[in-house]
N, C-alpha and C positions, 0 to 999 in steps of 0.2 A: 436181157432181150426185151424187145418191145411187145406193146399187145397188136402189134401188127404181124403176128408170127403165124400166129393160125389166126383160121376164119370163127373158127369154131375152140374152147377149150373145154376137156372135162369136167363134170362138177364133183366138185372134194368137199365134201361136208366135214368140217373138222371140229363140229359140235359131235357129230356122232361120235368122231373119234377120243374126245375127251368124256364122254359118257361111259363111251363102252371100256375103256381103257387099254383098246388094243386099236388094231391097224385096219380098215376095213381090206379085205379082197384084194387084190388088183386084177383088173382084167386084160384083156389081150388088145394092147393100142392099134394093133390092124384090123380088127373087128371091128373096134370101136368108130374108130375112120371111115371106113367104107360104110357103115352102118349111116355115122351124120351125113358121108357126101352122096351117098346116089339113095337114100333116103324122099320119098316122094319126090324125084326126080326123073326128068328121062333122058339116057344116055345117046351118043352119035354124035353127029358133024354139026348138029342143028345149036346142039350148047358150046361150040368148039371156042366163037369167041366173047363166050361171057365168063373163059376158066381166070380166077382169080391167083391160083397159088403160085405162092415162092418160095416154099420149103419142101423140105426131099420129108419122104417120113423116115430117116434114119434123123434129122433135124428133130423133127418132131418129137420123138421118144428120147433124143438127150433133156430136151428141152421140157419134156416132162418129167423127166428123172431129175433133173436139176430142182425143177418146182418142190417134187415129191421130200425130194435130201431134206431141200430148204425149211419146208415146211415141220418136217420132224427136227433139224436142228432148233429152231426157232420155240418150237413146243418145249422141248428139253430146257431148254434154257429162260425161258417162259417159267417150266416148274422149279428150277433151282434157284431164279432171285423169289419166285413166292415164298420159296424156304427160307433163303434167307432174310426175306422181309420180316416172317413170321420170329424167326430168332431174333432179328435187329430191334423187331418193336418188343419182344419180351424184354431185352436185354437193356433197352434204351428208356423203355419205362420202369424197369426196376432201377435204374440208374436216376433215373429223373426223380422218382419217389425218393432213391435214398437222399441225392444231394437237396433234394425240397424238404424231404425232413432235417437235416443235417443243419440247412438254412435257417429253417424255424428253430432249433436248438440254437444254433448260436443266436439270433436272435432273442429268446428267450432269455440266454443270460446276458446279452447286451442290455438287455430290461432290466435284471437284477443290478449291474454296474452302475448302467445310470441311474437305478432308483438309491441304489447305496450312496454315490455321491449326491445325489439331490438330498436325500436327507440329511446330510450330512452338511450342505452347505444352507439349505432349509434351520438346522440347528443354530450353525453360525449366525446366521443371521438374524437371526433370535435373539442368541446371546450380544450382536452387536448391537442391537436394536437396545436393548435393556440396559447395556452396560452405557451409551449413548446419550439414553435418557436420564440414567444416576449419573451423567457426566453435565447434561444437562443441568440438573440437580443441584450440582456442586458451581456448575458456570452464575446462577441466580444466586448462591450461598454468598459467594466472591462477590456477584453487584452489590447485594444487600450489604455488606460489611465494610464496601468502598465504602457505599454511601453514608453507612453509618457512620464510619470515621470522622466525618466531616464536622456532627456533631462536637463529639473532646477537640477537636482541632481548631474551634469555633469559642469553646467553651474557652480551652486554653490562652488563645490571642485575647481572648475580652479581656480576661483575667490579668494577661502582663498589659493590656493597656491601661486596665483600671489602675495598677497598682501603680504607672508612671504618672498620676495624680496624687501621689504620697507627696510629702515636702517637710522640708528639712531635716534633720536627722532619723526621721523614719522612710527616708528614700534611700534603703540600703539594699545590698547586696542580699539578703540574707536566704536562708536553707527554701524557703518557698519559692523564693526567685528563682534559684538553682536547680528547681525540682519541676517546677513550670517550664523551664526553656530545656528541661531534660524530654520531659512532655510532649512540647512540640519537636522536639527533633526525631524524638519515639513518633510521633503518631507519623509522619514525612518517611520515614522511612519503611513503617508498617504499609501504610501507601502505596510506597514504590514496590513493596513486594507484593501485594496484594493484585496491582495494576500489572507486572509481570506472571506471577500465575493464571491471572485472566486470561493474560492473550495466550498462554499456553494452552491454558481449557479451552479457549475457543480455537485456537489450530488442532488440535485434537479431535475435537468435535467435526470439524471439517474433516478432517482425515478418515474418520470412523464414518463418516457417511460417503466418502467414497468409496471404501474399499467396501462398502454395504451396498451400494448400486454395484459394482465391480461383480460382487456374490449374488445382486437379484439379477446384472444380466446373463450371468453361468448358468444359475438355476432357471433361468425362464429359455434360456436357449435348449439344454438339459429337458426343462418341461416339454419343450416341445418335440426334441428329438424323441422323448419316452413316447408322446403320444403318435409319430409320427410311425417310429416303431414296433409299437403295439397295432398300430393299423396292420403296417406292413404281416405282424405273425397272423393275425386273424383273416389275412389273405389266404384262400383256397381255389381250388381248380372248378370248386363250381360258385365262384364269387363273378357279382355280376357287373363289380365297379374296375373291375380291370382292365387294362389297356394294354395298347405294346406301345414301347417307346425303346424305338432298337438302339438308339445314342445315348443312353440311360448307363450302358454301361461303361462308359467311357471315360477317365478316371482325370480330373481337372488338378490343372497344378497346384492350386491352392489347399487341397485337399491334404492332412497330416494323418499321420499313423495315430495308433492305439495313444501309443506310449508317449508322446509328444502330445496327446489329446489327454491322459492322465496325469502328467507334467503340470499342463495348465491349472488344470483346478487344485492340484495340491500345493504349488506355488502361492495360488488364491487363498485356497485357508490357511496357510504357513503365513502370509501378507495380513491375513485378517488374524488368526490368533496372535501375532506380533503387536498390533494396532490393539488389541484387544488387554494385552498383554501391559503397554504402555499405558493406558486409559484406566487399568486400574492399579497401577502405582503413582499416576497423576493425582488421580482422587484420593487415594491414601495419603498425597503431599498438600493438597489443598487441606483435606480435612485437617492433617498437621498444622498447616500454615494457620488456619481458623481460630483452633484451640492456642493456638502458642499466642499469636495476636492479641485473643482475646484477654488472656492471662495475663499479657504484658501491659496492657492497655488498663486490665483494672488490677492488678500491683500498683501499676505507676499512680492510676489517679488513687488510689486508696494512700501512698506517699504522700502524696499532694494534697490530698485530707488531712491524714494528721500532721503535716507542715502545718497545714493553717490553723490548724486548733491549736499546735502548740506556739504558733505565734502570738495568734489571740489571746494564747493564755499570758504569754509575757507581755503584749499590751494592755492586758489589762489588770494583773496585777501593777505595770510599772506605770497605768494611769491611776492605779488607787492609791500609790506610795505618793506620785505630786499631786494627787487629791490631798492625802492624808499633810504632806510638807506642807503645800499650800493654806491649807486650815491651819496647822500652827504659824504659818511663815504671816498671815492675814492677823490672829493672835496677838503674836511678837509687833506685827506695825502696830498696833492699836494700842499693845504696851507701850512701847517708843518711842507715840506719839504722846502718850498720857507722860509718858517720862518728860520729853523735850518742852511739853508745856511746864511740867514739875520745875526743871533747872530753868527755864525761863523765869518762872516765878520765884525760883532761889536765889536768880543773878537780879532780877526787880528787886526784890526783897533787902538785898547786901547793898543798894545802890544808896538807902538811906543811910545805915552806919557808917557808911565808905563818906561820905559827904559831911556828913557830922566831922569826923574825924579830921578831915582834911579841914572842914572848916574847923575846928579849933587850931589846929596846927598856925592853920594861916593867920586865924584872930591873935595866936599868941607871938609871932614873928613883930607886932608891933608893942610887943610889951617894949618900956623904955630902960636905957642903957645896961645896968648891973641885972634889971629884974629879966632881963633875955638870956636864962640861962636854962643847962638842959637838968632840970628838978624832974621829981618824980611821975610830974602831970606830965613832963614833957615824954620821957622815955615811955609813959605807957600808952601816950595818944600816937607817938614814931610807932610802936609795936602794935597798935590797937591796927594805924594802917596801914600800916605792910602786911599787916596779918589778912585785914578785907582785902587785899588787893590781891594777893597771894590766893583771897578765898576766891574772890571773882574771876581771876584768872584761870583757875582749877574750875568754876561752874562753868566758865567759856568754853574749855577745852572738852571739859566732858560734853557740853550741850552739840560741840561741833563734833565730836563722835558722836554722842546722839543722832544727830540730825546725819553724819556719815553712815550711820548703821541704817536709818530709817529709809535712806537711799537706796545703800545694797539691798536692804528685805524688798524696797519696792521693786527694782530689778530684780530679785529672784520672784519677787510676785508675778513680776509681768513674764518672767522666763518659764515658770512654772506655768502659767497660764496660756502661755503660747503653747509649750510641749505638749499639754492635756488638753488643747486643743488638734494639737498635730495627732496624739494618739488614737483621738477620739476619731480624726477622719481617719485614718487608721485601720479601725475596728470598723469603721462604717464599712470602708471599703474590703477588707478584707472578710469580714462575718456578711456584713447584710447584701453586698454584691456579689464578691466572689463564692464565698461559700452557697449562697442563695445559688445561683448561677448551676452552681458546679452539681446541685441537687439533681438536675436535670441529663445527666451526666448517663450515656445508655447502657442498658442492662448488659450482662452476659448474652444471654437469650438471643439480642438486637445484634449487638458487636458477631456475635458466631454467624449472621444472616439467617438466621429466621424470621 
């Protein structure tokens, strides 16, 4: 109903009634009515048309009965949602505490996960970092012993060039040649392996510093999630930097679970201790490679040493034996020559008897008729010169052996002379060049790359 019902309604204090905890009085509505409407009023025809009413008072008293219901239902039920507020907020705050504690628990050990893999990937990275740097280590070991190389490989070529200034019969094939071009083949080949584990250590190196960023950005992501949620647990109900951000819980596709989130980083140190894993059986095959190099590199040239000593040695015993020939074979000319004058002066010498001879012979060819007969003078001046001529013919033939010997000696003088000259460059080249040379020849120490 409208408040156009009455002119007038009761007053219902219903502060009183929630005070006193009961119902006030009710009094009698026909009383009460007449009491408001002819209340300082005067009755008759005179107020007839200023009456305003349109309700019966049987209206009236529903309509107060109706208010009165109303008003105690509305009380009633007034006091039962205050009860049940009063439960709901008991019940809804002890709800809210538990699951805010509950919150900061799992939080708390969301702390502890993430700090266990941070350190853990913290360590790796450590250990990448180190193993990296001895990888480093071993990548400079490798430059240096390229480099080194280059020396015996420098050393080696002078040496077969020098020795292709040998000439003639000491331009041979012999054990030092053999040992030199063994040399260079050894050092070309130490090289080529030296130049392949390089670029292995240096793809290695590369690798171990990715998979090393790989682990600082886990751990830095990591760092930050630890710090973000360590904020988050040190949040309380009377913290003053809190907000609401009602879309906050709204869960983004991108967003992975636990396990999928634990996946990740243990993939990462399984990737990294594999890389970690490789880098140091790399470095145990460089250092291999190193020592075995080096070893082979001074075997070989310490071969190559006593090749040439013992070549040496045979050039120069075999230039002391055509020393030694030589001085008798120079000897013997001097003889030979003294000889060849000797029969020279034997065949002068014969050349007066021989003439005699002949001339008697001839002067007696004119003795006359009977006295030209063969007497005793004649048979022994026929024998005296058949006998010089026989002698001269024998001092010819010896002188032209003579003088055939003193030929040959000169040629084996001049052969001799040549060869101890050949030995001699020889010895030059092989003692004062090459082995000079080869002095210089690098340490162990160098060869290893240090």
């Amino acid at each position: 109903m409208s408040s156009q019902v009455l002119v007038s309604r009761p007053h219902f204090d219903t502060r009183v009634v929630a005070q006193n905890g009961s119902q006030p009085p009710v009094t009698n509505p026909e009383t009460t009515v007449k009491g408001n409407v002819y209340a300082g009023t005067s009755a008759g025809l005179a107020t007839a048309g200023y009456r305003s009413a349109k309700y019966t008072p049987e209206e009236w008293f529903t309509n107060n009965s109706a208010l009165l219901n109303r008003a105690v239902v509305d009380r009633n039920r007034a006091e039962n949602i205050c009860h049940e507020s009063k439960a709901l907020k008991t019940e809804t705050d002890a709800g809210t505490l538990r699951t805010q504690t509950e919150g900061t628990k799992h939080l708390g050990e969301r702390l502890q996960d993430i700090h266990r893999w941070r350190s853990e990937l913290a360590q790796f990275i450590e250990r990448l970092n180190a193993e990296t740097h001895l990888l480093i280590g071993s990548r400079r070991r490798l430059e240096k012993a390229l480099d080194a190389t280059e020396i015996p490989f420098a050393i080696a070529t002078d040496n077969l060039t020098c020795r292709e200034r040998r000439f003639g019969p000491d331009l041979v094939e012999d054990p030092v040649q053999e040992e030199l071009l063994k040399e260079v083949e050894l050092i070309r080949s130490i090289q080529a392996l030296l130049k392949k584990t390089l670029d292995q250590t240096i793809n290695q190196i590369r690798l171990n510093r990715e998979v090393t960023q790989t682990l600082e950005l886990d751990w830095s992501d990591k760092q930050q999630a630890y710090t973000l949620d360590d904020q988050c647990g040190r949040y309380n109900n009377r913290s003053m930097d809190t907000q609401q951000h009602p879309s906050s819980a709204a869960l983004q596709d991108q967003v992975c679970d636990e396990e999928v989130w634990r996946k990740f980083t243990v993939d990462n140190l399984r990737l990294a201790e594999r890389e970690e894993t490789a880098s140091q059986a790399l470095r145990r095959l460089s250092e291999r490679v190193l020592q075995e190099t080096t070893e082979d590199l001074r075997a070989q040239c310490v071969t190559v040493d006593q090749a040439f000593i013992q070549r040496c040695m045979e050039l120069s015993q075999s230039k002391t034996q055509l020393e030694l020939h030589l001085g008798q074979i120079l000897d013997q000319i001097g003889a030979q020559e003294k000889n060849i004058s000797y029969l020279q002066q034997a065949v002068y010498d014969k050349e007066a008897p021989l003439r005699v001879a002949q001339s008697r012979l001839h002067n007696r060819t004119f003795r006359p008729n009977i006295e030209l007969c063969r007497d005793q003078p004649q048979l022994s001046l026929l024998g005296e010169a058949s006998k010089l001529s026989r002698t001269v013919s024998a001092l010819q033939q010896q002188l032209y052996e003579a003088r055939k010997s003193l030929s040959d000696l000169e040629e084996s003088r001049l052969a001799l002379e040549k060869d101890i000259a050949c030995k001699t460059n020889s010895l030059l080249i092989d003692r004062e060049k090459c082995m000079t040379h080869r002095t210089r020849y690098p340490t162990v120490t160098v060869l290893s790359g240090y």
